[in-house]
C-alpha positions as CSV (number, residue, x, y, z in Angstrom):
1,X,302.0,-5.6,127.6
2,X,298.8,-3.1,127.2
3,X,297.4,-5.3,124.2
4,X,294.7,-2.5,123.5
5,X,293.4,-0.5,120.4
6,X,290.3,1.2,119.9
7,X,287.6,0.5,117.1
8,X,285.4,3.6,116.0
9,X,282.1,2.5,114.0
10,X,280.0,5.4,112.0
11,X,276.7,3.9,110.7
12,X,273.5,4.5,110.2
13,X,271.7,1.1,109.3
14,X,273.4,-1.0,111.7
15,X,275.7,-2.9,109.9
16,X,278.9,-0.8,110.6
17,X,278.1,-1.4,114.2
18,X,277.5,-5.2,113.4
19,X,280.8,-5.8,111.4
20,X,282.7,-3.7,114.4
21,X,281.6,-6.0,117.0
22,X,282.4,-9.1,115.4
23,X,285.2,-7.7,114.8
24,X,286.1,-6.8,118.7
25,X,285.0,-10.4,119.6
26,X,287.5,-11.6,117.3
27,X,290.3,-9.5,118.5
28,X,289.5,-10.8,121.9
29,X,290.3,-14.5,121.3
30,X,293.6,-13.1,120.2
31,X,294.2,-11.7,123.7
32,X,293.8,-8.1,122.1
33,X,291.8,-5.6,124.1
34,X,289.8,-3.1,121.8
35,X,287.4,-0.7,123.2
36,X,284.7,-0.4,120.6
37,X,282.8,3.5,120.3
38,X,279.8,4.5,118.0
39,X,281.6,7.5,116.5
40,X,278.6,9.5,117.6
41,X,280.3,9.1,121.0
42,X,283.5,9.4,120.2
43,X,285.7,13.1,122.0
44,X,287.3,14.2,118.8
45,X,290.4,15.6,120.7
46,X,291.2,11.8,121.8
47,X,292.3,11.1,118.3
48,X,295.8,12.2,118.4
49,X,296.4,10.6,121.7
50,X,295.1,6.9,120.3
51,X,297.9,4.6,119.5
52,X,296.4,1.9,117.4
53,X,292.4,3.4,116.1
54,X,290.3,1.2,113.4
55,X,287.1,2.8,111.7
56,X,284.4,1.4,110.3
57,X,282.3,3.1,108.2
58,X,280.2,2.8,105.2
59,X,279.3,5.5,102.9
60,X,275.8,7.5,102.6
61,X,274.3,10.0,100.0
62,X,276.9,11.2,97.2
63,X,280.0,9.8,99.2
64,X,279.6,11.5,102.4
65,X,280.4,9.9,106.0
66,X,277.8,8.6,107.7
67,X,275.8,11.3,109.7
68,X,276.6,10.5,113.1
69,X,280.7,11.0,111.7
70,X,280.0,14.6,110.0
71,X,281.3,16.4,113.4
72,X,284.6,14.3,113.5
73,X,284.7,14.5,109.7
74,X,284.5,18.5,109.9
75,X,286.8,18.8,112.5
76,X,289.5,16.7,110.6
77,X,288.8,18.9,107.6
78,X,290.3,22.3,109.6
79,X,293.0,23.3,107.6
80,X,294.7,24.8,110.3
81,X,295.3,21.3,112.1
82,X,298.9,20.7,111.7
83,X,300.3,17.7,109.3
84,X,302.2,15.8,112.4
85,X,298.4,15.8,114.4
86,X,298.6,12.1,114.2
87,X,302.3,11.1,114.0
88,X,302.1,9.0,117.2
89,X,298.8,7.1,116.0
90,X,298.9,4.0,113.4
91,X,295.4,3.8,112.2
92,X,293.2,1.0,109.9
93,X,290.2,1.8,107.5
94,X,287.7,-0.6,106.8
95,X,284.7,0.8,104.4
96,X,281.3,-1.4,103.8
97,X,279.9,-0.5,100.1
98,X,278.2,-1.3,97.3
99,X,280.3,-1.3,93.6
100,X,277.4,-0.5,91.8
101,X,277.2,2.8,93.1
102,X,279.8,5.6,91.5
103,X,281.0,6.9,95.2
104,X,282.1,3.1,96.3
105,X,283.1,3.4,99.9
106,X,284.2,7.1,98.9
107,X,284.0,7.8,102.3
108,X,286.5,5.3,103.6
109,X,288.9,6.7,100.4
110,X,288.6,9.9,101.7
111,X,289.0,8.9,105.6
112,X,292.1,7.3,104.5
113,X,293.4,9.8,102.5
114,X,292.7,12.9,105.1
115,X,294.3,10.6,108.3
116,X,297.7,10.0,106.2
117,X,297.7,13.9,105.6
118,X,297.8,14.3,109.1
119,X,300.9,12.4,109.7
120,X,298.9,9.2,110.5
121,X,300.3,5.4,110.1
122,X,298.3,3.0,107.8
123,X,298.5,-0.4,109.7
124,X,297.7,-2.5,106.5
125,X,295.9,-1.5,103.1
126,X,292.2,-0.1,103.2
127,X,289.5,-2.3,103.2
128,X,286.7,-2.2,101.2
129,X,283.8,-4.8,101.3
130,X,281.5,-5.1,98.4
131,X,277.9,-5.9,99.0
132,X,277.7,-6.7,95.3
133,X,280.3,-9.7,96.0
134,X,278.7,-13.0,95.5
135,X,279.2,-13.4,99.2
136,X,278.7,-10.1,100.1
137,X,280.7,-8.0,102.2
138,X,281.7,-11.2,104.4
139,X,284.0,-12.2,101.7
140,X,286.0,-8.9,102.0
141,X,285.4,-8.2,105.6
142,X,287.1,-11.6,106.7
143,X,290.2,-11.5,104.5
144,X,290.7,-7.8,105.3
145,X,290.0,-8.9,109.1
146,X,292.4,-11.8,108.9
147,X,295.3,-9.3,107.6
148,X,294.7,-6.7,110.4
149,X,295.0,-9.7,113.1
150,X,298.4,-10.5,111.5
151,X,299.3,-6.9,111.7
152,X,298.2,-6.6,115.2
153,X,299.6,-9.7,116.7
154,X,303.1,-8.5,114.9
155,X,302.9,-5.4,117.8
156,X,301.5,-7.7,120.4
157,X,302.8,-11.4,120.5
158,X,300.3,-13.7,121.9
159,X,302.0,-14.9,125.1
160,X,303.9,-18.3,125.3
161,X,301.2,-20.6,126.6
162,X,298.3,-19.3,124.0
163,X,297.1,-22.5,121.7
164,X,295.9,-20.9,118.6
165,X,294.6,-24.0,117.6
166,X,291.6,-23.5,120.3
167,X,290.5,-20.5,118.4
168,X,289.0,-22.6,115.8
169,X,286.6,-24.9,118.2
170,X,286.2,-22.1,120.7
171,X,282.6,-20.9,121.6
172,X,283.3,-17.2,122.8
173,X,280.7,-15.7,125.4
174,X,277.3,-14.4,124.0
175,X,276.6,-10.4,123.7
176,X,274.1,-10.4,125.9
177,X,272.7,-11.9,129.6
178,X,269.1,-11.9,129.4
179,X,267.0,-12.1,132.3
180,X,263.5,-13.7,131.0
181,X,260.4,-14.3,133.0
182,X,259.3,-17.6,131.9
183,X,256.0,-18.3,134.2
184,X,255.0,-14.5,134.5
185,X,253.6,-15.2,137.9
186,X,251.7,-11.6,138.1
187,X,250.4,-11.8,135.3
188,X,251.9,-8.4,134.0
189,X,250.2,-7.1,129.8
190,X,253.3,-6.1,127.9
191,X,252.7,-4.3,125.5
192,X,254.6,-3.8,122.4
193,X,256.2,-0.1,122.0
194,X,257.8,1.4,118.6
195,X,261.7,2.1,119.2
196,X,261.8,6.2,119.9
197,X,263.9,7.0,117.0
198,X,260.5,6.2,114.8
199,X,257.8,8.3,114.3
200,X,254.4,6.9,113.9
201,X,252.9,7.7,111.2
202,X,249.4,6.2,110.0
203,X,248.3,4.1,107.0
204,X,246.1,6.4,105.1
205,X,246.2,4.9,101.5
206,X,247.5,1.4,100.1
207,X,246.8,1.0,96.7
208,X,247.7,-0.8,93.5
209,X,248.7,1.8,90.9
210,X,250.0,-1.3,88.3
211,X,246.7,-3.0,86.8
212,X,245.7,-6.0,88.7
213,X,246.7,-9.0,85.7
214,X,250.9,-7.4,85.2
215,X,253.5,-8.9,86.3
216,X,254.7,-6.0,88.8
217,X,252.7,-4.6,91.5
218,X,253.5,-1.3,92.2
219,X,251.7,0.5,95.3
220,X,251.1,4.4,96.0
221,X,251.5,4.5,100.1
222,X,250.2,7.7,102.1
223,X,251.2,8.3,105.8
224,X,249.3,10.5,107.8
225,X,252.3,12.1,109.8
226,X,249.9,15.0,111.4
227,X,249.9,13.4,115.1
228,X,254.0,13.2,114.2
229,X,254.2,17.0,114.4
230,X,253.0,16.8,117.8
231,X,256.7,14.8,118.7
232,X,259.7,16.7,120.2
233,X,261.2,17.4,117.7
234,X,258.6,17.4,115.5
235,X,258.6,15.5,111.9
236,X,259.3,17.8,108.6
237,X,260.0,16.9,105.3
238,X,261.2,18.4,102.3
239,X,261.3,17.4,98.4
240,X,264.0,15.2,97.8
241,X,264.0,13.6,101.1
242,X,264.1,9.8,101.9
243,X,262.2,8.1,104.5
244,X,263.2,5.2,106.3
245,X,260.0,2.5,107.1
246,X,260.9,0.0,109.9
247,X,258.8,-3.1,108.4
248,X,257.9,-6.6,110.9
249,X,258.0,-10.4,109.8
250,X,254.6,-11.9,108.9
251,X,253.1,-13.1,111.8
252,X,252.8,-16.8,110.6
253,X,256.7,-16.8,109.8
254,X,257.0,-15.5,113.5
255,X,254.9,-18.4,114.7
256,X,257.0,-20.7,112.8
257,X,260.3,-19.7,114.3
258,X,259.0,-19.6,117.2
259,X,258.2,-23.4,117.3
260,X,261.0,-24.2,115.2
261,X,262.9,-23.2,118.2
262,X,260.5,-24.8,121.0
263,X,259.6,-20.7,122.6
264,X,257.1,-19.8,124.0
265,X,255.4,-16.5,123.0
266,X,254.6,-15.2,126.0
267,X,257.9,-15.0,127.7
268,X,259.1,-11.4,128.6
269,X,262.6,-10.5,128.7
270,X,262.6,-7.9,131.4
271,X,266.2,-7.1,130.6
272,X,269.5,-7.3,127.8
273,X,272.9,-6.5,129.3
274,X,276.3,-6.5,127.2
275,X,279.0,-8.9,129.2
276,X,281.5,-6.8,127.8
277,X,280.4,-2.9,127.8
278,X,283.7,-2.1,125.8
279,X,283.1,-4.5,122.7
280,X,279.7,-4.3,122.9
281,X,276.6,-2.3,123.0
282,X,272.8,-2.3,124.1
283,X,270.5,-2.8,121.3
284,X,269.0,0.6,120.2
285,X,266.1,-1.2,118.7
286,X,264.2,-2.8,121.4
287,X,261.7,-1.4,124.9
288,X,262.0,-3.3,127.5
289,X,260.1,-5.7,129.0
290,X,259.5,-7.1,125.5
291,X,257.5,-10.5,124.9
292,X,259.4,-13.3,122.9
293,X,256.6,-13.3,120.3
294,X,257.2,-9.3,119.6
295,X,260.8,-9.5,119.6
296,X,260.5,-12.0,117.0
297,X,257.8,-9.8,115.0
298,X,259.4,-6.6,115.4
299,X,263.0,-7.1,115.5
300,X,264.6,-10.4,114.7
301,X,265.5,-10.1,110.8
302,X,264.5,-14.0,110.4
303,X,263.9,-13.3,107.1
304,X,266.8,-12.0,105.9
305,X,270.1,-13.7,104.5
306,X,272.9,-15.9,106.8
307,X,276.2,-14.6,106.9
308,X,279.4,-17.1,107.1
309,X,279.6,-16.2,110.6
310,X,276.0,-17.7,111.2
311,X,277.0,-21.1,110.2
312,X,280.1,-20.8,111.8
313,X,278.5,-20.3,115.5
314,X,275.2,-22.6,114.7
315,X,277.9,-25.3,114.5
316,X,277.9,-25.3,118.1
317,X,274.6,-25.4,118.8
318,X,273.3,-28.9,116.7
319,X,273.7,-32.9,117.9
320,X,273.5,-34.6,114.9
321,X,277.6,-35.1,113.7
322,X,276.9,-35.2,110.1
323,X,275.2,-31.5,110.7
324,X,277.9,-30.2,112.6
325,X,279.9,-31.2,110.0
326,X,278.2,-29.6,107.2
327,X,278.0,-26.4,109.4
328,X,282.2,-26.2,109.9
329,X,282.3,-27.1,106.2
330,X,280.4,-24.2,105.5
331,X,282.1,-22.0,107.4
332,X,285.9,-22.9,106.0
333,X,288.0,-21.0,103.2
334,X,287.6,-24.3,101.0
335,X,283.8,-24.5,101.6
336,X,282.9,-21.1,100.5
337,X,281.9,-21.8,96.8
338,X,279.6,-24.4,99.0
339,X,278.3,-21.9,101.1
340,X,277.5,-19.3,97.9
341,X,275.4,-22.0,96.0
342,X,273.2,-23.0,99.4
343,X,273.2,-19.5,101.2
344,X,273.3,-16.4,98.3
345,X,271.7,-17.9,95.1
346,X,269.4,-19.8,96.4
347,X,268.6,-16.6,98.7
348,X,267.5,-18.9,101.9
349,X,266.6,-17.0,105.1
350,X,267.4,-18.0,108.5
351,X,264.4,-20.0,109.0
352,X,265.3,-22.0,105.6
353,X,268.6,-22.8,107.2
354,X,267.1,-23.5,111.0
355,X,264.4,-26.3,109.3
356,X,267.6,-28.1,107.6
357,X,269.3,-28.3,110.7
358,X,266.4,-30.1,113.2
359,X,269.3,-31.0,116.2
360,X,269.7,-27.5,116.8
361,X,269.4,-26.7,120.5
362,X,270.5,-22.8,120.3
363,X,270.7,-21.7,124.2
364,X,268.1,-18.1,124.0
365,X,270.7,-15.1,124.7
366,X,272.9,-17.0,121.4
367,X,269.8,-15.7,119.2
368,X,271.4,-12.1,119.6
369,X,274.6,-13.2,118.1
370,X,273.2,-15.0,115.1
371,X,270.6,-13.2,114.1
372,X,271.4,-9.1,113.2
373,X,267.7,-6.8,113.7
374,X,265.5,-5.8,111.5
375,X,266.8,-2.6,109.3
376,X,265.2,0.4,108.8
377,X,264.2,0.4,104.1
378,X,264.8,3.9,102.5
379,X,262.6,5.0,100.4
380,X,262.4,8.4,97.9
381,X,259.6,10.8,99.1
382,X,257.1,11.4,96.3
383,X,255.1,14.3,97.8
384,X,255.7,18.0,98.8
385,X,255.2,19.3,102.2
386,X,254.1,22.6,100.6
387,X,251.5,20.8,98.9
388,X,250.8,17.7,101.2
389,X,251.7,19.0,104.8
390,X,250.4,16.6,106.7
391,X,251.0,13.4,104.8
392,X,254.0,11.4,103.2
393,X,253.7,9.6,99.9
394,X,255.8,6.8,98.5
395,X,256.2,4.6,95.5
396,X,257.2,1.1,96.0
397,X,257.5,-1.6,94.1
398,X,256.9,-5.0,95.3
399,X,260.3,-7.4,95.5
400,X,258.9,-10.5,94.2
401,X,261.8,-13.4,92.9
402,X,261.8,-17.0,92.3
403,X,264.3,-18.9,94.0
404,X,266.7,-20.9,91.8
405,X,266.8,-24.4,92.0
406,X,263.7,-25.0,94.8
407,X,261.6,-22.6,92.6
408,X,260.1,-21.0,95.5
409,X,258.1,-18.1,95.3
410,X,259.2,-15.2,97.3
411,X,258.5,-11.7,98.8
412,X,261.1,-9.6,100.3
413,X,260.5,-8.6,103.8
414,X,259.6,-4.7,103.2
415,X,257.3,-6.0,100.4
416,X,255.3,-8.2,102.4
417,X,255.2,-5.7,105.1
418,X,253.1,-2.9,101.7
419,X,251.3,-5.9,100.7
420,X,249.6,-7.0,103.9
421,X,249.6,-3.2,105.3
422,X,245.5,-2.8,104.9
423,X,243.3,-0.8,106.5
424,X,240.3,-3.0,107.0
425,X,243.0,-5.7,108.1
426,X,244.3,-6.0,111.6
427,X,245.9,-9.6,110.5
428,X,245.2,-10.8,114.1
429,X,247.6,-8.8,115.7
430,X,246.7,-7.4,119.3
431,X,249.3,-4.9,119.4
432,X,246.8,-3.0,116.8
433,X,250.4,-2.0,115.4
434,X,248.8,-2.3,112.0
435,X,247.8,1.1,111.3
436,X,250.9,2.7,112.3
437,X,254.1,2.5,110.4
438,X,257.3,3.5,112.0
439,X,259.2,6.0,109.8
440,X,261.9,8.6,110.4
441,X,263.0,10.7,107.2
442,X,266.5,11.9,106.1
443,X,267.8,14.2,103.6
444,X,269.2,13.1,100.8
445,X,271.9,14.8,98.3
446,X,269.2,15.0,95.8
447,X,267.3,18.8,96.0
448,X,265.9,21.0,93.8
449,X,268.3,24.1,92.4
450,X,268.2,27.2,95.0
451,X,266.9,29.7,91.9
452,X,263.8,27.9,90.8
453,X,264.2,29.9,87.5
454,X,267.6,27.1,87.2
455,X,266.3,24.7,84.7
456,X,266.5,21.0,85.2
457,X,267.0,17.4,83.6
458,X,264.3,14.7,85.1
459,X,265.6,10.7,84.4
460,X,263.6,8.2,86.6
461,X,262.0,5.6,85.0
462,X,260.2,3.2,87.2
463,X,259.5,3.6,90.8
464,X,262.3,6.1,90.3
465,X,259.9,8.6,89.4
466,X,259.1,9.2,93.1
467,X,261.6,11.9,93.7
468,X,261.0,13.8,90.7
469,X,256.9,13.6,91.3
470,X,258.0,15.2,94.8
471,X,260.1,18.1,93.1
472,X,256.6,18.5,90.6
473,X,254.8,19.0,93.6
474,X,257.0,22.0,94.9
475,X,256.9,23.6,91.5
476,X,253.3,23.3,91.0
477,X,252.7,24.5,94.7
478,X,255.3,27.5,94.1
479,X,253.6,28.4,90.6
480,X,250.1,28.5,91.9
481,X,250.5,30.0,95.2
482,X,253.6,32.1,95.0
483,X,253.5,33.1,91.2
484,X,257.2,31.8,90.8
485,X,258.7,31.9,87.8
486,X,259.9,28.2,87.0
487,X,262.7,27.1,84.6
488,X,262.2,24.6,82.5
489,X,262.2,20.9,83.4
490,X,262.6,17.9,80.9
491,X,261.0,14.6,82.5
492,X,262.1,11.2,81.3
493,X,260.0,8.6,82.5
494,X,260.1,4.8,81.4
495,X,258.1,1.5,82.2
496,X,257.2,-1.6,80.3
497,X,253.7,-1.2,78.5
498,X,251.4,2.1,78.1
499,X,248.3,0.3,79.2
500,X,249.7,-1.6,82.4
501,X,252.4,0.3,84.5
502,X,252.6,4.0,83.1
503,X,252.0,5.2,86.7
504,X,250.6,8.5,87.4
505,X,250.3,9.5,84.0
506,X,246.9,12.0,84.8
507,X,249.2,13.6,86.8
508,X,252.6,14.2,84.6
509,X,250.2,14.7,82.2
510,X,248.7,17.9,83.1
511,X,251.9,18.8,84.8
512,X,252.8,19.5,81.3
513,X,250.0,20.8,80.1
514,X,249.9,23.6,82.9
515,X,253.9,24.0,82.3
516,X,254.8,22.8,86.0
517,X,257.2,20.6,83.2
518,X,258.4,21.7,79.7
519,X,258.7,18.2,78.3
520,X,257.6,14.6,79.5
521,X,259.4,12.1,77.3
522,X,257.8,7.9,78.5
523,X,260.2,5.0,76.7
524,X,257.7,2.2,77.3
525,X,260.0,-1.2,76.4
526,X,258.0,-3.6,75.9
527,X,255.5,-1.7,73.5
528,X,258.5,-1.0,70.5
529,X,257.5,-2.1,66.8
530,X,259.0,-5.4,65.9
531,X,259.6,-6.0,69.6
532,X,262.3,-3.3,69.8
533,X,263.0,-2.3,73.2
534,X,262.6,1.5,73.8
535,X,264.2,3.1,76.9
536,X,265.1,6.4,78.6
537,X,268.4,7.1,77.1
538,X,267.1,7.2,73.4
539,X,264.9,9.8,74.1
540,X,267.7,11.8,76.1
541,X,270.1,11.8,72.8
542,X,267.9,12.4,70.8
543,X,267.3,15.4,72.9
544,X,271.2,16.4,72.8
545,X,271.0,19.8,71.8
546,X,268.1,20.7,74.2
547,X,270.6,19.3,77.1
548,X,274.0,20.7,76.0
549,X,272.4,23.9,76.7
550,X,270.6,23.0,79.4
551,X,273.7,22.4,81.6
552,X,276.4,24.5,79.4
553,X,274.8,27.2,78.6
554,X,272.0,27.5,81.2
555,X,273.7,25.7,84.1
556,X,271.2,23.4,84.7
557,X,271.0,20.2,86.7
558,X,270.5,16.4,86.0
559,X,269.1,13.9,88.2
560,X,269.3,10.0,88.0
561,X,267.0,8.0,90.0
562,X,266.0,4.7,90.0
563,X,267.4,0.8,90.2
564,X,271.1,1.1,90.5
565,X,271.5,-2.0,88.1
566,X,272.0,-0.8,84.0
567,X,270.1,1.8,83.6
568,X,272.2,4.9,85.7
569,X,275.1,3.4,83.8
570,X,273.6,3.6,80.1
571,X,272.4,7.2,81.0
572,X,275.5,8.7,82.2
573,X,276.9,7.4,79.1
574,X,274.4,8.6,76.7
575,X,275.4,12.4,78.7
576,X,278.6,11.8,78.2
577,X,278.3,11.0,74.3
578,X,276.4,14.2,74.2
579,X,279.0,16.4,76.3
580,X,281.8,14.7,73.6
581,X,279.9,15.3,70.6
582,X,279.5,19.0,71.7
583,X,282.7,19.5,72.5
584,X,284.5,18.2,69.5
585,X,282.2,20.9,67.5
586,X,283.6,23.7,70.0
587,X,287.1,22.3,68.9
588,X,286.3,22.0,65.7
589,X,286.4,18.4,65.7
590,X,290.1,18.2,67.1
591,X,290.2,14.5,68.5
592,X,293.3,15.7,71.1
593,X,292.8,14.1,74.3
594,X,289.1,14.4,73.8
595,X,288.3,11.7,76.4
596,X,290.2,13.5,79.1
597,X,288.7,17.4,78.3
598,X,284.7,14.8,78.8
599,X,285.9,13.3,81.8
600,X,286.6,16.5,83.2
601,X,283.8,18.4,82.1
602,X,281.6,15.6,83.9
603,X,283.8,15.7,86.9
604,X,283.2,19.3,87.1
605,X,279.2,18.8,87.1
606,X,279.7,16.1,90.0
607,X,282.1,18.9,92.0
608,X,279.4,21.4,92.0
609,X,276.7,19.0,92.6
610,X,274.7,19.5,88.8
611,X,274.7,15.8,88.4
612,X,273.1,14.1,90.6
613,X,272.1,10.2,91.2
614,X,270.0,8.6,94.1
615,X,269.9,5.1,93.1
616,X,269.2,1.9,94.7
């Protein structure tokens, strides 16, 4: 029997990709033959001749597919194709989100919904993985996984002699076959290079914009992205726009996976074959020939968070018993609250877990399979190109946490990467890779109304404030050089305390002084009489009728941005008590199906793009 099926993976950070390999590897063991395909890849007119097709795909912007899937998204979306295109193909959907954003895996919802209009077959119920999960998307992935073996093994039986009690003791092949050069007998320099989808932009300014004694540090970054315009194609930016920084591990955690693992920096791996070009593909991240110590610096992720598949494979790799036990304990069904307690709350990284597990012997090409790369952090532009042309500037705020019940102090990876970026410090490294930070930039759904006469509603308290000091930037650039006439624009800004982290007031300041903005509103929370909290969405009701017209009368816009936890939440519902309060007085206070006539109101303002939320 032809035991095949193909998987089609859209991403754009990686993990898509990640999820659909494991994936193939596991349909493998089953004696299932997928052919795995970066959608990017991927001849659109196959479609209706695939028999069994699986997509994986997360969700980007304001519930969009993933770039790379915009061509076979468009192409589905012909109304002319007929509703029998896909009769012959049974297909399964499995979407990697995060809940606390309001398009969830929209993009998988919609996948799902468009392929069944087309005649085609759902193999099993969509998945859809929640990185908000206290185990993250594993917990989803796995079970929905499990469900679409089942499915598939009910079309192909595994044949008579298969022992599915193998599959749980079974070490499958690595990814990879790495050639490495261990003595480096001619003494070849290696050099490290920056992957080709980055450009390199240059450290121009790193400072502090919190005062030094609070309890947040908050930096203002600037890029020098002139050389960058020299690159075919050349960089360009617009307001609104998000670029994506590629950060490296500190070089003494690098040393100390390195000799945690008894390496040796200086090896070069001169080359990185998949063993199975159909389930598997080259990494995009890496030049070759690459030295052990700069793969480890540039694109292991040995900071970041173990998955249960982690544990699962390390189990093979340790001598002590007890360890291997508490490895396959981790990785069971009835070890997973376990696994949450050690792994997620505790928020260990992969060295954490290699120190705890000292008889680990892990043969080199295995690191490839345990250890995902490095990913690419987004971050909101906060400049203009028509005011700063040949530099990018961001706000970021420096991920600092405690750990639970070690009480270690840590620093996210991205952070570290800010703090130690400094100009007069080349940290020892003799790449001289300091200076430059790789960055490519991507739209985002977030830009300023087409009429700049269109007036607009500005909510970004914190670091959130980025996009909206961008969009300042284009209107004071368009009233001061091209005499536009601008609509108003109502800023809401919030932080802690007036004196410590009320960054770039100067500058929103006289923004509203030379009427670039029509009102700045700041909720500072921890500054309220009686130790009353203040925040944003006071200020915006108490604003209500200024809004209401805003976007009824005036059809003007409102942006959200900022930390995806309460505060887009408590915003959209302060709008919506102001859209209900304002439309009971146009009914005359007539209560009948109220809630329905808001939600569609709102829904209307999403539908032609008035409300908008870049959140994080």
């Amino acid at each position: 029997m032809n035991k095949r099926c193909t998987i089609i993976y859209a991403t754009e950070s990686g993990t898509s990709q990640e999820v659909a390999e494991k994936l193939s590897r596991d349909l493998v063991t089953y004696e299932i033959k997928p052919k795995l395909i970066d959608v990017s890849n991927y001849n659109k007119l196959d479609l209706p001749m695939e028999k069994i097709v699986i997509f994986v795909l997360s969700t980007t912007g304001h519930g969009e597919v993933p770039d790379p899937m915009k061509p076979l998204w468009n192409f589905l979306l012909i109304k002319s194709l007929p509703s029998n295109s896909l009769s012959n193909t049974k297909f399964a959907i499995l979407g990697l989100g995060d809940s606390s954003y309001t398009t969830y895996n929209f993009a998988a919802k919609k996948l799902y919904q468009r392929l069944q209009s087309l005649g085609g077959i759902p193999l099993l119920r969509r998945g859809d993985a929640d990185d908000q999960h206290d185990l993250g998307i594993d917990y989803e992935v796995e079970k929905w996984s499990q469900e679409l073996i089942s499915k598939l093994l009910s079309i192909f039986p595994l044949s008579s002699n298969f022992n599915i009690d193998n599959i749980k003791n079974q070490l499958n092949k690595s990814k990879y076959n790495i050639k490495i050069d261990k003595i480096n007998q001619d003494n070849k320099e290696v050099k490290y290079e920056i992957p080709t989808q980055f450009y390199k932009s240059k450290l121009k300014v790193n400072k502090r914009i919190t005062v030094r004694e609070w309890e947040q540090d908050v930096r203002h970054i600037e890029l020098d992205i002139s050389e960058c315009k020299e690159n075919i194609p050349p960089i360009k930016y617009q307001s609104g726009d998000v670029a994506y920084v590629l950060p490296s591990n500190p070089i003494k955690k690098v040393n100390e996976f390195i000799e945690l693992l008894g390496l040796h920096s200086n090896w070069i791996i001169e080359s990185i074959e998949p063993i199975d070009k159909e389930i598997t593909q080259s990494p995009t991240l890496i030049k070759l020939p690459i030295t052990v110590y700069d793969l480890v610096r540039y694109y292991f992720d040995i900071l970041g968070s173990p998955r249960r598949y982690f544990f699962q494979l390390l189990s093979h790799f340790v001598n002590n018993p007890m360890e291997k036990e508490r490895l396959e304990f981790f990785s069971s069904t009835e070890g997973q609250d376990d696994l949450r307690t050690y792994n997620q709350k505790e928020k260990r990284n992969f060295i954490d877990v290699l120190k705890e597990f000292p008889s680990i012997e892990i043969p080199f090409e295995y690191l490839f399979d345990l250890i995902p790369p490095i990913k690419p952090r987004p971050f909101s532009i906060s400049s203009s190109s028509l005011l700063n042309p040949n530099t990018i500037h961001l706000t970021v705020g420096i991920n600092t946490y405690t750990t639970p019940f070690r009480r270690l102090f840590r620093t996210g990876l991205c952070s570290q990467y800010f703090t130690f970026l400094n100009l007069n410090d080349n940290e020892n490294d003799n790449n001289n890779n300091n200076y430059i930070v790789p960055i490519f930039i991507k739209e985002s759904g977030a830009k300023l109304p087409k009429s700049n006469e269109t007036p607009i509603i500005m909510v970004g308290p914190g670091t959130g404030c980025a996009i909206f000091r961008s969009f300042m930037q284009e209107r004071l650039y368009l009233k001061n050089n091209e005499e536009e006439k601008l609509g108003d624009a109502l800023f809401y800004f919030g932080c802690r305390s007036e004196s410590k982290d009320y960054y770039y007031r100067d500058e929103f300041e006289s923004n509203l002084e030379n009427g670039i903005i029509s009102k700045l509103s700041v909720a500072f929370s921890r500054d309220g009489k009686d130790g009353k909290k203040v925040y944003v969405q006071q200020y915006i009701e108490n604003d209500s009728d200024l809004i209401w017209d805003i976007i009824n009368n005036r059809n003007g816009y409102f942006y959200i941005s900022g930390s995806s936890g309460r505060m887009p939440k408590d915003v959209k519902q302060s709008l919506l008590i102001i859209i209900k309060s304002n439309l009971l007085k146009i009914q005359n206070n007539n209560q009948d199906n109220i809630d329905e006539i808001v939600n569609n109101y709102f829904e209307k303002l999403e539908v032609e793009k008035r409300y908008i939320t870049e959140t994080w």
